[in-house]
C-alpha positions as MATLAB code, in Angstrom:
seq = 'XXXXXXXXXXXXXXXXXXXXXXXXXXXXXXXXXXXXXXXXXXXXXXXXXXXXXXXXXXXXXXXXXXXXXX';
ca = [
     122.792   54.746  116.712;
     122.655   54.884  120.596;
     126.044   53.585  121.113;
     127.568   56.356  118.680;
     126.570   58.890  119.890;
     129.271   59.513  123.221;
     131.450   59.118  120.806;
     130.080   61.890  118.658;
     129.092   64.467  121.804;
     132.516   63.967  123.238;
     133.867   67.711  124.103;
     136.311   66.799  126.610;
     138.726   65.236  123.606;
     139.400   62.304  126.114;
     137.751   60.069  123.049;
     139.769   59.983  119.615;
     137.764   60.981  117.004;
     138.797   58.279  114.885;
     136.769   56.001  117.223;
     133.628   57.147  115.976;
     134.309   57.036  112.378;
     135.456   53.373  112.779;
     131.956   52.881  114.519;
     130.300   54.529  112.304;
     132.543   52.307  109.435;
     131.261   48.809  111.115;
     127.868   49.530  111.773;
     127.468   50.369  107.734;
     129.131   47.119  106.995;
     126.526   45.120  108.750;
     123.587   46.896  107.479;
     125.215   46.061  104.252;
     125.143   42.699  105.329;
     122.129   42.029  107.336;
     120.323   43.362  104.429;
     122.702   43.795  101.205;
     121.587   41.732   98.405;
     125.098   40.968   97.294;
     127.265   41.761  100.433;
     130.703   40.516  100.087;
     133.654   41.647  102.669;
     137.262   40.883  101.933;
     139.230   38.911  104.416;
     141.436   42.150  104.420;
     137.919   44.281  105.420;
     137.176   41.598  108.140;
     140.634   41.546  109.360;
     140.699   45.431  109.917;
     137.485   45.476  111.168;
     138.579   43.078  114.184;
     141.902   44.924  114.450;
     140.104   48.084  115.282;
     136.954   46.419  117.452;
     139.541   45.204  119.507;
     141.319   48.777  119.919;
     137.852   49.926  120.163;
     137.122   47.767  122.766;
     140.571   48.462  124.982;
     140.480   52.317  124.591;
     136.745   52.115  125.840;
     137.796   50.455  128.831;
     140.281   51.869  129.712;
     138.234   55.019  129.333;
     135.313   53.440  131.562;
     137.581   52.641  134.656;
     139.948   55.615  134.458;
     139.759   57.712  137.871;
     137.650   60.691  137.380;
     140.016   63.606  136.215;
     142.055   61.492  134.758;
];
């Protein structure tokens, strides 16, 4: 829950709020399937799921190592 959270806090509006609810989205699947009895993802869930971790991941770096301000 750590890593949600700057998402969550965010008041500047620099971080799209539909970052958080994708976070949110993932972590739920893998609870589901670290300890779901009967955990099944589509290929369609897995395939957005990477889609957005790698948005995820490029929006969060290029937040990270934006000038200050900016």
């Amino acid at each position: 829950m750590r890593v949600q959270r700057p998402w969550r806090r965010d008041q500047t509006g620099d971080l799209d709020p539909r970052y958080h609810r994708w976070l949110l989205d993932a972590f739920d699947k893998r609870q589901i399937g670290d300890y779901g009895i009967d955990a099944v993802l589509t290929q369609e869930e897995v395939r957005e799921m990477i889609e957005r971790a790698d948005i995820l991941l490029a929006e969060t770096t290029r937040y990270l190592t934006a000038p200050e301000g900016s």
